[in-house]
Each structure stands twice: as structure tokens, then as C-alpha cells.
N, C-alpha and C positions, 0 to 999 in steps of 0.2 A: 504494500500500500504506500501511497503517497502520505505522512501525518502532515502538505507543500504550502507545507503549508503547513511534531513537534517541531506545523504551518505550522504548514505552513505557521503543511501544519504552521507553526509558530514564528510567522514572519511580520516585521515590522512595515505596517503601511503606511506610507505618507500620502494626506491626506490628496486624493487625484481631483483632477480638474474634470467637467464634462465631457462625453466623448459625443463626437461629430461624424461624418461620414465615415465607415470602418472597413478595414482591410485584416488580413487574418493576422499578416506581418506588425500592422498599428496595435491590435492589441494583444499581442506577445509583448509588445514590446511595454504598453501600457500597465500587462502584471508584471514586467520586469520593474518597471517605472514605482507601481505601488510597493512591491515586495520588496523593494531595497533598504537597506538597516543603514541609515547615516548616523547611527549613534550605537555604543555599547546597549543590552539586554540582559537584564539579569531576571528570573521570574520562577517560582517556584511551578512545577507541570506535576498534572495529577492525572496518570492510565486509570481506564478501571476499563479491566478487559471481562469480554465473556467469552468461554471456549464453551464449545460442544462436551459435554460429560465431565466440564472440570470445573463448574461451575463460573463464581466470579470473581477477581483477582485485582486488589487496589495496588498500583505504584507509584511512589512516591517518589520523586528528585529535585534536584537545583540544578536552572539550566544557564548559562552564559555564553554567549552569541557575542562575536565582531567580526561585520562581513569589512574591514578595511584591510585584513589579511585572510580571508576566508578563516575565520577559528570558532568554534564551539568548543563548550568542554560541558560534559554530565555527573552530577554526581547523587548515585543510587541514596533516597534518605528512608525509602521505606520498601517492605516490608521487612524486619532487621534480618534475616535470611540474604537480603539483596544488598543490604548497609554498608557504605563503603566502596563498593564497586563504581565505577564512571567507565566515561567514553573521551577521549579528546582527539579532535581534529584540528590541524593545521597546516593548509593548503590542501594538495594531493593525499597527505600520508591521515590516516584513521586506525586508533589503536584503544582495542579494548583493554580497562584495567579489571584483574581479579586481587580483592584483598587477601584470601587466604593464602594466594601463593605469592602474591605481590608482586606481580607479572604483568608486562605489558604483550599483547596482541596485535601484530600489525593485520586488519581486517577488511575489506570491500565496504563501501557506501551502503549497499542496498543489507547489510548484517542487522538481523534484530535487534532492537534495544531493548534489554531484561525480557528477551525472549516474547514481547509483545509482538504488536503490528506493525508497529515504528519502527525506521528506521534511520541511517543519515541524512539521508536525502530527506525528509523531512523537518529539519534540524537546523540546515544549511542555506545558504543563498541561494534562491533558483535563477538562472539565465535561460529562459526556455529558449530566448533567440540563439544561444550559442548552442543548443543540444537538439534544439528542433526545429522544423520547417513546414509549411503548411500541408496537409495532406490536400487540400485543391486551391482551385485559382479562381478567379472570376465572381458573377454573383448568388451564384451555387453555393462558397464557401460558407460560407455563415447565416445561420438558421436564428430569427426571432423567435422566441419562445416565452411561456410562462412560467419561473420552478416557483412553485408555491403559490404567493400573488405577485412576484416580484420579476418584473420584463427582465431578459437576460438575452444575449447573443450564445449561441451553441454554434463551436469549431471545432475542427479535428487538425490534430497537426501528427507529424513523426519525428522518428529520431534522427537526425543524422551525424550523432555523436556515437561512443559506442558504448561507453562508461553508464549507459542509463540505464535503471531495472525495466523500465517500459518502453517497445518502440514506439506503441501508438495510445495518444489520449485524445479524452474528446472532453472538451470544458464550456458549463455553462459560468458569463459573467455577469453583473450587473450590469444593464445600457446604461445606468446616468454615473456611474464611477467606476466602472471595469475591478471590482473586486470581486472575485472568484467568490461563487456560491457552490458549484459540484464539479468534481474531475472524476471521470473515468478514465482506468488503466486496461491496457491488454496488454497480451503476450503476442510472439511476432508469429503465431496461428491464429490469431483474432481472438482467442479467447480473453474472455471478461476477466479479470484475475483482481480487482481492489474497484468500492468505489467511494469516493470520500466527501463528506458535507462540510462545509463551512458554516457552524450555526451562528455564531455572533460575534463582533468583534468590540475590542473595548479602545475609548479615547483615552490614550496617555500621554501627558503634556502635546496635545494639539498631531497625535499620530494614530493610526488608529494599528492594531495586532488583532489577530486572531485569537479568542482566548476562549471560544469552546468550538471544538470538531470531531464528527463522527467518521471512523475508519470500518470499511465493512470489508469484510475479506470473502468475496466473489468465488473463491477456487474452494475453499472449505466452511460449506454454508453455515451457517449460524456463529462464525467469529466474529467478534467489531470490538472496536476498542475507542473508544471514549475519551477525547485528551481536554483537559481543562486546565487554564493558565491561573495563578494568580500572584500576588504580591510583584508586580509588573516597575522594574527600575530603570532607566534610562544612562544611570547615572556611567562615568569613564571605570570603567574597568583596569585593575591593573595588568601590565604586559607579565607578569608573575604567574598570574592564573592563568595563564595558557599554556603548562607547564608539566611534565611527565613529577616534577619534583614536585608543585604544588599539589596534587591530584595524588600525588603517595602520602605527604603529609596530613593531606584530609584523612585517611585511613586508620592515622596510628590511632 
């Protein structure tokens, strides 16, 4: 799944202007435009997943985001089973941390996070212009629709990156601000495989974030994972905490 939003899943939106006549390319670039973090994020994220015969499963972390050097770092606060663990990225390299063994893991983007639906890409800065291109041209590409009561544009684009978990998505956005409301993923046989909601997002000092989104997992029916943001900080992050060393000393 995409969380593209731990959104976007958990992505910082600055606040978008109107859109006007549209091209699939214009608003690629328009959730590039919203999705982009010109400030650090600090915010505590809350999974509550549901599996099939395993019931339901709350997780707990503290997340910290700066797209001026592509970095995230995660750190596991709940269930105390999970306590301790994180994730840190910076640029290309993604490396899981385990406390017991006090190990770092060099791992791929699309790697679960505490074995949820989430993943990095969720976590991270999206460019969809640099990974993807329209799946058509003309005035076929883009579908007026209603998701819910709310007008939205429906496009489809692909990959032409190779680093992505999906080649092909199809996104409904908002017409008067181009902030994603649903994305669907496929696999490169067309299968459905994730399909993810954006339900609300919250204004923080004059920005707006996504801070609750529904993950459904397509390929193993009855999954979804629930992600919810809160205690939301803008404030400068230190260049410390983007750090194999900082991220062991949480640990001890």
C-alpha cells in the first residue's frame, strides 16, 4: 500500500492555489507542489491494523521527516514488544533498526513498517513527476467524478522509474485544490493490490498534513490499516537525529 501519503500517507501540504484548465502532467505536478515539506515534521503516528484471524493491533511511534535531504527517521513507542525499534532513511540508503540485537538492516523502500501496511514510501517525499508519466494523453485522460460529495479529477498514470512498488495508479483529487482524496495501486498484471483514503487533513501553522488515512490491502481481503497523526511540530529538527547513533541511543 501507499500510507502517500505515513501520507502521505503523512505528507506536508502547503496550502494550493485553484486549479484551472488541467493536464495529467499539471496535476502530478500540483501533488508534487502540495506534498512538498519546506519545513522539518515531527508528529507522533498511530496504526491500528486489522488482519484477517489476528484480530486488531495498535502501533505506536514518533515520526520525523526533512525532505531538504530526503530523511525520515521512526521510532517504535508502542506496543512495548515493538519498543525501541525505528527505521531511518537518508537519501537512497533505508535501514531497519532491531533493539535486541542492536542491528542495523540495510532494506528496500516498499519493507513493512512493524510489519503493518506501511511502508517507506509512505513516509517519504513523493515526486510522482520523476517516477511516473501519464498512462494517456488528450481529453480522455482525466475523468470528472464525485468521491463522496466532493468533485474530484480521476487519472491514471505509470511508472517509468523502476524503484516503485507500483507500476500503475489511478488517483482521484480534489478540483478546487488538487489534494488527493483516493489512490489506487496495481501490480504490473493489472491487479488491484492497495487502495488508500485520505480522510482528513489538519491546518498546522497555515499548512495543511494529512492526519487520518485508510490503507486497504486489495490482495488479502479484509487487511487495512488505519494511520492517524497527532501532536503535529513544524519546529527545525536537529541534523543529530538523522542519525544511526541517535536512533541506538533512543534504545538504551
Amino acid at each position: 500500500m501507499t500510507l502517500k501519503s505515513l501520507v502521505l500517507a503523512t505528507a506536508l501540504l502547503l496550502v494550493p492555489v485553484g486549479l484551472s484548465a488541467q493536464t495529467v502532467p499539471s496535476l502530478m505536478q500540483k501533488i508534487d507542489s502540495v506534498m512538498e515539506l519546506r519545513s522539518n515534521i515531527t508528529a507522533k503516528v498511530e496504526l491500528t491494523q486489522q488482519r484477517v484471524n489476528q484480530g486488531t493491533r495498535v502501533i505506536e511511534m514518533m515520526y520525523r521527516r526533512r525532505d531538504a535531504d530526503d530523511a525520515f527517521m521512526i521510532v517504535m513507542t508502542g506496543p512495548e514488544v515493538e519498543k525501541g525499534n525505528g527505521y531511518l532513511k537518508m537519501g537512497d540508503n533505508f535501514w531497519m533498526y532491531r533493539k535486541n540485537t542492536r542491528t542495523f538492516q540495510h532494506i528496500n523502500r516498499d519493507e513493512s513498517i512493524g510489519g503493518t501496511d506501511a511502508s517507506a514510501e509512505d513516509f517519504e517525499q513523493k515526486k510522482l513527476v520523476e517516477l511516473y508519466k501519464p498512462a494517456k494523453e488528450g481529453p480522455d485522460a482525466i475523468k470528472k467524478e464525485i468521491l463522496g460529495k466532493i468533485p474530484a479529477y480521476k487519472f491514471e498514470i505509470r511508472a517509468k522509474a523502476n524503484n516503485v512498488k507500483y507500476p500503475k495508479k489511478i488517483y482521484w483529487v480534489r478540483q478546487d485544490n488538487g489534494l488527493p482524496l483516493k489512490e489506487e495501486a496495481y501490480s504490473l498484471s493489472g491487479t488491484l493490490m492497495a487502495t488508500n483514503y485520505y480522510l482528513s487533513y489538519a491546518n498546522v501553522d497555515n499548512h495543511y498534513i494529512v492526519n487520518r488515512a485508510l490503507f486497504i490491502d486489495e490482495f488479502e481481503k479484509g487487511n487495512k490499516t488505519v494511520m492517524s497523526l497527532s501532536e503535529v511540530s513544524l519546529r527545525t529538527i536537529d541534523n543529530s537525529v538523522f542519525t544511526k547513533a541517535y536512533l541506538e541511543n533512543l534504545s538504551k
